[in-house]
Every structure is written in structure tokens, then in C-alpha cells.
C-alpha positions as CSV (number, residue, x, y, z in Angstrom):
1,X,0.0,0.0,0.0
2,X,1.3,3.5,-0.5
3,X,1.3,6.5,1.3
4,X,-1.4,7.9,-0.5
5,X,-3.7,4.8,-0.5
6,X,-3.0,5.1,3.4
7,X,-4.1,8.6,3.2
8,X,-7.5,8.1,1.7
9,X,-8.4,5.4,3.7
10,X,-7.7,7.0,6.9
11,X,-9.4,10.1,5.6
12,X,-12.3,7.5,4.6
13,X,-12.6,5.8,8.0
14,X,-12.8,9.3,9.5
15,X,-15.7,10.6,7.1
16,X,-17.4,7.3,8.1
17,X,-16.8,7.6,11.9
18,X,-17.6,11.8,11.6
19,X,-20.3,11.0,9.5
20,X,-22.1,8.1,12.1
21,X,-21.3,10.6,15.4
22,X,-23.5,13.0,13.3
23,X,-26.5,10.8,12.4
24,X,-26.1,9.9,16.1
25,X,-26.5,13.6,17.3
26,X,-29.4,13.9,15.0
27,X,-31.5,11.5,16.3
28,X,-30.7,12.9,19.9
29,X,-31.7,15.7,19.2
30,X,-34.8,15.1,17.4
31,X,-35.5,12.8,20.9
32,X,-34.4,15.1,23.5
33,X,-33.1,18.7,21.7
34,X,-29.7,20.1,21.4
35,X,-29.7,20.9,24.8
36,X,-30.6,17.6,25.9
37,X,-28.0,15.6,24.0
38,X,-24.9,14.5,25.8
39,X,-22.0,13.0,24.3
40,X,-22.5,9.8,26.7
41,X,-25.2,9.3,24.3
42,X,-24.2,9.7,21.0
43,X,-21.6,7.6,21.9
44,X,-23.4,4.7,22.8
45,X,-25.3,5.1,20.1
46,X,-22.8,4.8,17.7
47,X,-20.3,1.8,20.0
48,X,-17.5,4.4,21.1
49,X,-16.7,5.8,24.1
50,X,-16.7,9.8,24.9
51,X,-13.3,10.1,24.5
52,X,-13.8,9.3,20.8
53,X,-16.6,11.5,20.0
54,X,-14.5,14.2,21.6
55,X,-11.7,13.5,19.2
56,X,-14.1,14.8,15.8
57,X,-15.7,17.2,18.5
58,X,-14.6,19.2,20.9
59,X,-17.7,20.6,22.6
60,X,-21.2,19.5,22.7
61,X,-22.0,22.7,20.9
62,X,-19.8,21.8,18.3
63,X,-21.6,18.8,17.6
64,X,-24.8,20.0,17.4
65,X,-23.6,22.9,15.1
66,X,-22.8,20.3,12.8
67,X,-25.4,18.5,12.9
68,X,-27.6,21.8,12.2
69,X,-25.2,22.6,9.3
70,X,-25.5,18.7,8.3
71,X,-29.1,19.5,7.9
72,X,-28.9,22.5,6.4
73,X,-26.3,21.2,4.0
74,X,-28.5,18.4,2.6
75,X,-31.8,20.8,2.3
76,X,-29.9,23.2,-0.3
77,X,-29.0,20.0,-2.2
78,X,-32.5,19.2,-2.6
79,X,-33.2,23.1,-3.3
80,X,-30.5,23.1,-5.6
81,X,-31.9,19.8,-8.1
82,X,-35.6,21.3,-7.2
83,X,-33.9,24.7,-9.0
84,X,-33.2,23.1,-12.0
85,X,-36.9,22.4,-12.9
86,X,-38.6,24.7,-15.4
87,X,-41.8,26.0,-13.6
88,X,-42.4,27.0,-10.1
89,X,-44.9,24.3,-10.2
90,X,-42.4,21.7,-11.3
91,X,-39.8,22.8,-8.9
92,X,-42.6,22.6,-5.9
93,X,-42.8,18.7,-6.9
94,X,-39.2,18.0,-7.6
95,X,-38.7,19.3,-3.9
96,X,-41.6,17.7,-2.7
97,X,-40.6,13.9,-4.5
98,X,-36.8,14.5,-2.8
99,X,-38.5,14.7,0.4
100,X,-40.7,12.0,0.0
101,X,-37.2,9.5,-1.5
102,X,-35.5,10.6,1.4
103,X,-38.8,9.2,3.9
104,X,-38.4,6.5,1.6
105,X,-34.9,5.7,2.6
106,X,-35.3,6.3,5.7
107,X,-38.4,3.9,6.2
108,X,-36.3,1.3,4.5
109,X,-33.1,1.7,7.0
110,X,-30.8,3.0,4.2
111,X,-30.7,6.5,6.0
112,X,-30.9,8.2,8.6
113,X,-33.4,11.5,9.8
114,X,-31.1,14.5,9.8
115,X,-31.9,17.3,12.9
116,X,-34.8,19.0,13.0
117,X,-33.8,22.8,13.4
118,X,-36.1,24.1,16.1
119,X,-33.2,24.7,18.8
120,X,-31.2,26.9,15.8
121,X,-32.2,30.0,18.0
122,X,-31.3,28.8,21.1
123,X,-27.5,28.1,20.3
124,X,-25.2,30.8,21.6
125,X,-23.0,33.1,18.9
126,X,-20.9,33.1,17.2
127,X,-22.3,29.5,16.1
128,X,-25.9,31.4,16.2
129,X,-25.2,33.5,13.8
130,X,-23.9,31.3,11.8
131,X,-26.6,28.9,11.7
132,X,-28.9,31.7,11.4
133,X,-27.0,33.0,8.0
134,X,-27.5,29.1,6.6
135,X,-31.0,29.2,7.2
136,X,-31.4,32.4,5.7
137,X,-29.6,30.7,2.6
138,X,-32.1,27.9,2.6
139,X,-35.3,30.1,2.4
140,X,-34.5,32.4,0.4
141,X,-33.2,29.7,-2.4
142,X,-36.7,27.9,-1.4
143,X,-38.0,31.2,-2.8
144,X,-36.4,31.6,-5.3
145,X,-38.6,28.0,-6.4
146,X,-40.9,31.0,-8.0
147,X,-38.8,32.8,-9.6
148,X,-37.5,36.7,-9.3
149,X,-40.9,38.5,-7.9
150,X,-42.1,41.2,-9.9
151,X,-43.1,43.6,-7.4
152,X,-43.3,43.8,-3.4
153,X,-46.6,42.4,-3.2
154,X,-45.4,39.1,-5.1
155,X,-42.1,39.0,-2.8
156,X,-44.3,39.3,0.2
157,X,-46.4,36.0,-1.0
158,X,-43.5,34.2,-2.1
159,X,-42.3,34.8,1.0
160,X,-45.3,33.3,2.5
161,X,-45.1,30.1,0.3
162,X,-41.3,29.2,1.0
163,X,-42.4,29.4,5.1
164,X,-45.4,27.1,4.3
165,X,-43.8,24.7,2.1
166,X,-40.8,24.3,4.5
167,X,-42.9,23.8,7.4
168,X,-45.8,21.0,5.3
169,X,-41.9,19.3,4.9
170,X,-40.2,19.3,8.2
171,X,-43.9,18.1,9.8
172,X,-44.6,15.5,7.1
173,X,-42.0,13.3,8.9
174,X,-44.6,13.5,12.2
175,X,-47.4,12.3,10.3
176,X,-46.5,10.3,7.4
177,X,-45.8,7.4,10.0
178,X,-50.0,6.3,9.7
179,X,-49.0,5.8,6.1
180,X,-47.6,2.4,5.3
181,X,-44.4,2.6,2.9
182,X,-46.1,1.5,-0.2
183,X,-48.6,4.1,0.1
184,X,-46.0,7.1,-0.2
185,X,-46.4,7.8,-3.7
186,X,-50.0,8.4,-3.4
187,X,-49.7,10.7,-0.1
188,X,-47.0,12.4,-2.4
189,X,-49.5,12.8,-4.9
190,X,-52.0,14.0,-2.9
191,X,-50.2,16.5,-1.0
192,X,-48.6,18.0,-4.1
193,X,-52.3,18.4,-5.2
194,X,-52.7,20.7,-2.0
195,X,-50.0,22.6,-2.8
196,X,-50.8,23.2,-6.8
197,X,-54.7,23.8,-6.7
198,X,-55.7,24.3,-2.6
199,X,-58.5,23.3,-0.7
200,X,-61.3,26.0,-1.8
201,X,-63.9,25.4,-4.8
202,X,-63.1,27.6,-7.4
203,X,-65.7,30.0,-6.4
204,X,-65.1,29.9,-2.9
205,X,-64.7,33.6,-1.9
206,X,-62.4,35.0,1.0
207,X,-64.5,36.8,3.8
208,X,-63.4,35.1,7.0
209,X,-65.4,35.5,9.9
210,X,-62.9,36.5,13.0
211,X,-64.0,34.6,16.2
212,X,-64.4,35.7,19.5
213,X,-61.9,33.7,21.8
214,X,-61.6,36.3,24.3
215,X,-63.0,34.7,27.8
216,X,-61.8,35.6,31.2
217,X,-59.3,33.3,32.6
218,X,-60.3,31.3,35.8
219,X,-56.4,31.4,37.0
220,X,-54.9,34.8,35.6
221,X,-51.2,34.2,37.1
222,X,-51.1,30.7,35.4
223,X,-52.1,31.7,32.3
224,X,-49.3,34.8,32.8
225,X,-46.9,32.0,33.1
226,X,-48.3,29.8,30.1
227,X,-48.4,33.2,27.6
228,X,-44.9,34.1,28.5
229,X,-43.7,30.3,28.2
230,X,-44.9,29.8,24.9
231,X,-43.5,32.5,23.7
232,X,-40.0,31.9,25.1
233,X,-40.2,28.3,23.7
234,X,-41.4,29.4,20.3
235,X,-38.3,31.6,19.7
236,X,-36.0,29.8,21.8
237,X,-37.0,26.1,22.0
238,X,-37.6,23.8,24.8
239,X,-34.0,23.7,26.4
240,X,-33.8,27.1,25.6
241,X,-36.6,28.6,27.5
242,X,-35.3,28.1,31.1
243,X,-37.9,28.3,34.1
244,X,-35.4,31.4,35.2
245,X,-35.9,33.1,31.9
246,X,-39.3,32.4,32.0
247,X,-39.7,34.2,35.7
248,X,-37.4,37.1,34.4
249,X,-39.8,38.0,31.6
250,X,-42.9,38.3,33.8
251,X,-40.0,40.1,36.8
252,X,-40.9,37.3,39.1
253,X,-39.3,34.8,41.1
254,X,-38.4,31.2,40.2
255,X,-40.6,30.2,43.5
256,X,-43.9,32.0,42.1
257,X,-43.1,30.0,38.7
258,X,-43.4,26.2,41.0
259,X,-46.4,27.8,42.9
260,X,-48.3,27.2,39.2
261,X,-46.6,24.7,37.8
262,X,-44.4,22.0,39.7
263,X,-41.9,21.2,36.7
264,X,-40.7,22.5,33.6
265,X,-42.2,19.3,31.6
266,X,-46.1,20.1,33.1
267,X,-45.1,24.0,32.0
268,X,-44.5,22.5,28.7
269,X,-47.7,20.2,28.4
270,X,-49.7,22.8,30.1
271,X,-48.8,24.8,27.2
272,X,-49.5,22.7,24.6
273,X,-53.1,22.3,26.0
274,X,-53.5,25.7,26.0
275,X,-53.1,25.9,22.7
276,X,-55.1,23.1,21.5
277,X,-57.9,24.2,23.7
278,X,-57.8,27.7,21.7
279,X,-57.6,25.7,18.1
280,X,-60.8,23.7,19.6
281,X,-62.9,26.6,20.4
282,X,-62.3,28.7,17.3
283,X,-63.3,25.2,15.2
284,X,-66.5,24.7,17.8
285,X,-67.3,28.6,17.7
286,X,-66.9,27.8,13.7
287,X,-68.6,24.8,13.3
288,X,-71.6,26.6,15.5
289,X,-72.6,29.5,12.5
290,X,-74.8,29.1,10.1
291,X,-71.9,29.1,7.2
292,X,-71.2,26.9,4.6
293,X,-68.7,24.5,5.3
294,X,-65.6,26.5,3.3
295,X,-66.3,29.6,5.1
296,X,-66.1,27.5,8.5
297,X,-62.7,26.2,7.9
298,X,-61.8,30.1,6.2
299,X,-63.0,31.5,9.7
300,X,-60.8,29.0,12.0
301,X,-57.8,29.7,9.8
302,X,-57.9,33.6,9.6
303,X,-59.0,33.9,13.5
304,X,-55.8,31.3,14.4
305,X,-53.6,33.1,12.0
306,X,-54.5,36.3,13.6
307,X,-53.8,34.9,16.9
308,X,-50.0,33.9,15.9
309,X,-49.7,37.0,14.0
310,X,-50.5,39.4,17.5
311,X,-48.2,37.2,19.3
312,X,-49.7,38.3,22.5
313,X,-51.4,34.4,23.2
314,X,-49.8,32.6,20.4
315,X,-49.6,29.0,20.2
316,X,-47.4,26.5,21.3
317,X,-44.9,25.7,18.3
318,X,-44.5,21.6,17.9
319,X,-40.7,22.3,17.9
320,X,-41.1,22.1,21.9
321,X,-42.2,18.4,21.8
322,X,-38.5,16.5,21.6
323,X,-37.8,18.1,25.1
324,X,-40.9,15.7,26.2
325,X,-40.9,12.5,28.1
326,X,-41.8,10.2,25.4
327,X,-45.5,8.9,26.6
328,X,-46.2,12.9,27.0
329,X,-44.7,13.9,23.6
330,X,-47.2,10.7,21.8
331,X,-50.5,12.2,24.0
332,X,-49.7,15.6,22.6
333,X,-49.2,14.4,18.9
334,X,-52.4,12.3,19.8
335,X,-54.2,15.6,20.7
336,X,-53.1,17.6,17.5
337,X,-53.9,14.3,15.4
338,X,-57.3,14.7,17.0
339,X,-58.0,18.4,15.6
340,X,-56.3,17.7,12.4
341,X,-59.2,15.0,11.9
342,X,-61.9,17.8,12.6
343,X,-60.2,20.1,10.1
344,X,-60.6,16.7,7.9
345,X,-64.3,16.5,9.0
346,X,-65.1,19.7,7.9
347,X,-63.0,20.0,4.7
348,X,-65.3,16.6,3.8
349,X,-68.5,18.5,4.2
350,X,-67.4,21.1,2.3
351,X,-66.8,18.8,-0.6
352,X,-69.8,17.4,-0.2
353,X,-71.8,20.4,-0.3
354,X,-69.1,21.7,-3.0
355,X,-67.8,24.8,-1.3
356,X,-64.6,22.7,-1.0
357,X,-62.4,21.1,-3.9
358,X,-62.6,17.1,-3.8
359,X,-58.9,16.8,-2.0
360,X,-57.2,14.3,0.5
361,X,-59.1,15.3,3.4
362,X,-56.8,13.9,5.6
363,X,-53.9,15.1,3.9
364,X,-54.9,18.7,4.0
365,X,-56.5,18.8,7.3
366,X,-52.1,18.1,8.2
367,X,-50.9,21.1,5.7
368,X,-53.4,22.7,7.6
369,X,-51.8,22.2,10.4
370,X,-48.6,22.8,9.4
371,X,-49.4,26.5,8.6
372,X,-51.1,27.2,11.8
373,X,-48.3,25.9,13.7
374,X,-45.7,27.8,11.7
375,X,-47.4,31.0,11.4
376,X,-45.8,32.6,14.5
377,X,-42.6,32.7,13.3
378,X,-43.8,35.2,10.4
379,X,-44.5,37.8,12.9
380,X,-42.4,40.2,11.6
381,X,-43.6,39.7,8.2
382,X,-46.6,40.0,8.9
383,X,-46.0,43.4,10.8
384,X,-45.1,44.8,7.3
385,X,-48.8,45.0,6.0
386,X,-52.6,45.3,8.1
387,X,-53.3,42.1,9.8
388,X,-56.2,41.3,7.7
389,X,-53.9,41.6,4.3
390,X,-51.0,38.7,6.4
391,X,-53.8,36.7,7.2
392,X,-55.2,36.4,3.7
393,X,-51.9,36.4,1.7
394,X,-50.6,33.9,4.6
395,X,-53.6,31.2,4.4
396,X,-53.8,31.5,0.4
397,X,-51.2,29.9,0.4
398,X,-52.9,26.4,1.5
399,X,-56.7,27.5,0.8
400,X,-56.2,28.8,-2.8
401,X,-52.6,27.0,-3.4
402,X,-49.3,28.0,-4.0
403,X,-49.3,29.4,-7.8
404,X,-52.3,31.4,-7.1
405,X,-51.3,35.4,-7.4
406,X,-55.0,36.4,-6.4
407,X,-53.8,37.7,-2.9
408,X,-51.1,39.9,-4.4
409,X,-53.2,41.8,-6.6
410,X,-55.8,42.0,-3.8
């Protein structure tokens, strides 16, 4: 063997090794956050011991860093082929099918998942900063799927579509696992149809209905606690959003925070039925007009946009759930699975009564939620125009479809 030939296959086992500590880290931290992974674990996970992990990394947040970057890496691949395409339509579904190959691979054991990004904001800089510059990178080429916009309105709903089409593909991992392998292609198909033509008849007319979800709250220090949680958690993730943070935003102590709550994992689920509780009533308050079906679902969107877009009760983001105890993060999926199927319910009627395109009920009713979930996190952009203007340009996007300019010109 020569030198060279030496070279290369050392530099070979130490991709391979670098490479199987990162897939490691990934699923740690889709199972417990960034914050939650310790190198004890990777290692086991992968048959070394901590002193070898340490060798390719030298700090825990060096590790998650590149597992971030890993991830980021691989989704401007997929942008890049998706680029190639002709039409915005076409480069939608040549995103779309290199998402669905890569569930594919996955499902078959030939891959790996690589790290959700929900902690990215709770790293500390200089690393922040430069995660944050790499996702910037990967939405605006996830844009640029439409092309150049030809004025500020189009920009703003391009905008829009990139968030939403991002988020229907980092949640489709959550709930493609009902779907049997073999029945991928079809889900792909059916989701795709979502994207290109949306969920309302072709007649179906925008004029949301905004519901009432103001009550008084029976516990008003609680639900302090629970407003200023989410939003810590939203922008900072699970790990991130510390019960001493928490109690510093509200200028209280840490001893007031376990007089509500008596740990940080009943903070998070008492969060998360917070927010289900406030998707319920706007779909019971809904589902108890005198509307047609369309206009039902119309008025549940716009009034839950709204509330994400005023931040000041938003809802809990699912990025919070790998920081939950395993039996608590399946109940909450359960619970969101459970109002996904009443979104299904009434997007059903409404093809039935034809206010509503014949879709994948099921299918929609999770793009639906999706874009609900996601929605905070376009605050800012949608501090650019009047509310009513975000909420209709942000919910097009699913209702009417993504190629659908209507809302720009409106």
C-alpha cells in the first residue's frame, strides 16, 4: 500500500466515523433537543466511548452545530436539483418527490433522519449567527422555487409560500408514520395536489369570519406564566426557554413559577393544551354558524392566523415536543392528530356540499396544520402589512394553493 492509498483510507474511516457521530446527534436531538444531547449518548449510540466522540468534536455545541449545518447542507441539495426544474410548479414537486425519497430511505433503513432545526435560536453566537445565515440561505433559495418577484406584493407571498412549504416538509416526517411505505407515492401525490390547486372550490370567496376567543381566565397568574412560556419556547425552543428566563420575563421569582406549575415538563404540556384548547374553540365557535362549510374552515384559519400573528397568546410551536418525556410527547401528537381530523371533518362536508375542492381530506386537514403551527414565526412579516392583508396572503397559500397570485393583486 502506499502512502497515498494510506491517506484516503484513513481520511475514509474518518468521514465514516464523523459521519455516524452525526447521524447519532441527529436523532438525539430530534429525541431530546440540542440541549438535551450528551456526548455519553451519542456515543453509545454509535459503540464508542466519549473520549472518541470528543476526538471529531470538541464541545457538545460543536456537535450540534454540525449536525444543524449537516441538515442544512442536505436541504440546499434538494433546493438546488428542485432549482433546476422549469416552472415553479415543477420545482414545488421536484422538492416535494426529494423529500418524500428521502422518507423513503429512511423507512427502509438505508438513511438516517437528519436534525430538526427548532433549537437553531437557542445556540449561543458566534455558532448562532452562523446557523442563522444558513437558514437564511435555505429560504431564500426555497423562494427563489418562484422565480424573481415582480413587485413587493409578489415577494411578500413568495415569502409566505417558502415558510409554508418548508414547514408542510419538516412536519410530514410527524405524520406520514400512519402511512404504510407502499402508500408514499399516493400521499406524495396528494399532498402535491394541495399545494398546486388548494383546498377551496373555485368559487369559494375570501370573507373570513374573525371569532371571538376572548373569555376571562379562571387562573390569571397561570395563564401569565403559560403566555410568557410559549412564547419563550417558540423563539428559543424547549431547552432554551429556562424556568429562570421564564420568571425574568414576567419580573418574578423562580418560587412564584413552581407555585403554578411544579416542573418544567407540566409547563411544557400545560402549554400545549393551552393551545389546542384555543384551536378547539375557534373550530366549535366555527362549526356553530350558520356558514357553509368553506367559510367554516376560512374563519378558524384567519382567526388562528390572527392569533399567531399578534403574538400576544400565540400557540405553542411543535418544535417544543423532543424536550418531552416520550409517553407525554405521543399524548400531545395524539391531541393535534385529533384536531387535524376535525379540520378533515369539515374540509369533507365542504366537498360534499361543494364549497370545498374534492382533496385528500386527511392530507390537507395536516398542511393545515402545518401552517397554523408555523405561522408565528412570520410575525415580523406580517408586521409589514394590516393584519387582515397577512392573514389572507398567509392562508392562500394552502386554501387557494401556492401558484395562485390572487392575494397579491388584492
Amino acid at each position: 500500500m502506499t502512502a497515498d492509498e494510506s491517506v484516503e483510507i484513513g481520511t475514509k474511516r474518518f468521514r465514516a466515523k464523523r459521519d455516524a457521530i452525526l447521524a447519532a446527534a441527529a436523532e438525539a436531538i430530534n429525541e431530546q433537543s440540542a440541549k438535551g444531547m450528551t456526548f455519553a449518548d451519542v456515543a453509545r449510540r454509535v459503540g464508542l466511548n466519549t473520549t472518541s466522540v470528543t476526538y471529531y468534536f470538541k464541545r457538545k455545541e460543536d456537535l450540534a452545530a454540525a449536525a444543524f449545518e449537516n441538515t442544512l447542507d442536505r436541504l440546499m441539495e434538494m433546493l438546488e436539483d428542485a432549482l433546476r426544474a422549469d416552472t415553479p410548479r415543477a420545482r414545488v414537486a421536484r422538492y416535494l418527490r426529494l423529500n418524500m425519497e428521502r422518507l423513503e430511505r429512511i423507512d427502509r433503513g438505508e438513511e438516517t433522519a437528519f436534525a430538526v432545526l427548532s433549537d437553531l435560536r437557542a445556540t449561543e453566537d458566534p455558532i448562532r449567527s452562523r446557523l442563522m445565515a444558513g437558514w437564511q440561505k435555505v429560504f431564500r433559495t426555497t423562494r427563489a422555487l418562484w422565480g424573481d418577484p415582480t413587485s413587493r406584493s409578489l415577494k411578500d407571498l413568495t415569502s409566505a409560500r417558502a415558510h409554508v412549504l418548508l414547514e408542510n416538509t419538516f412536519w410530514l416526517p410527524i405524520w406520514i408514520q400512519r402511512y404504510d411505505a407502499d402508500q408514499y407515492p399516493r400521499v406524495e401525490a396528494r399532498l402535491m395536489d394541495v399545494f398546486a390547486n388548494g383546498i377551496a372550490a373555485s368559487d369559494a370567496r375570501w370573507a373570513p369570519t374573525t371569532l371571538d376567543l376572548s373569555h376571562d381566565e379562571r387562573e390569571p397568574g397561570r395563564a401569565a406564566f403559560l403566555l410568557a412560556a410559549t412564547r419563550l419556547i417558540n423563539e428559543l425552543g424547549y431547552r432554551g426557554a429556562s424556568v429562570q428566563r421564564i420568571a425574568s420575563e414576567l419580573n418574578v421569582t423562580k418560587g412564584s413559577f413552581y407555585h403554578h406549575l411544579d416542573a418544567k415538563d407540566e409547563l411544557v404540556t400545560a402549554c400545549y393544551r393551552r393551545s389546542f384548547d384555543t384551536i378547539s374553540e375557534a373550530q366549535v365557535l366555527a362549526d356553530a354558524r350558520d356558514d357553509s362549510h368553506w367559510q367554516r374552515l376560512a374563519s378558524t384559519v384567519a382567526t388562528l392566523l390572527d392569533v399567531q400573528f399578534a403574538e400576544a397568546a400565540p400557540l405553542l410551536r411543535t418544535t417544543a415536543l423532543s424536550g418531552l418525556p416520550a409517553g407525554v410527547r405521543d399524548a400531545m401528537v395524539d391531541r393535534s392528530n385529533r384536531i387535524a381530523r376535525r379540520y378533515a371533518g369539515t374540509i369533507m362536508d365542504g366537498v360534499a356540499e361543494g364549497s370545498c375542492r374534492p382533496v385528500d381530506a386527511l392530507i390537507a386537514a395536516q398542511a393545515l396544520m402545518a401552517l397554523q403551527n408555523a405561522a408565528f414565526d412570520m410575525r415580523k412579516w406580517a408586521g409589514t402589512m394590516p393584519r387582515d392583508r397577512a392573514v389572507a396572503m398567509y392562508a392562500s397559500t394552502l386554501l387557494y394553493g401556492l401558484f395562485d397570485d390572487r392575494m397579491a393583486a388584492a
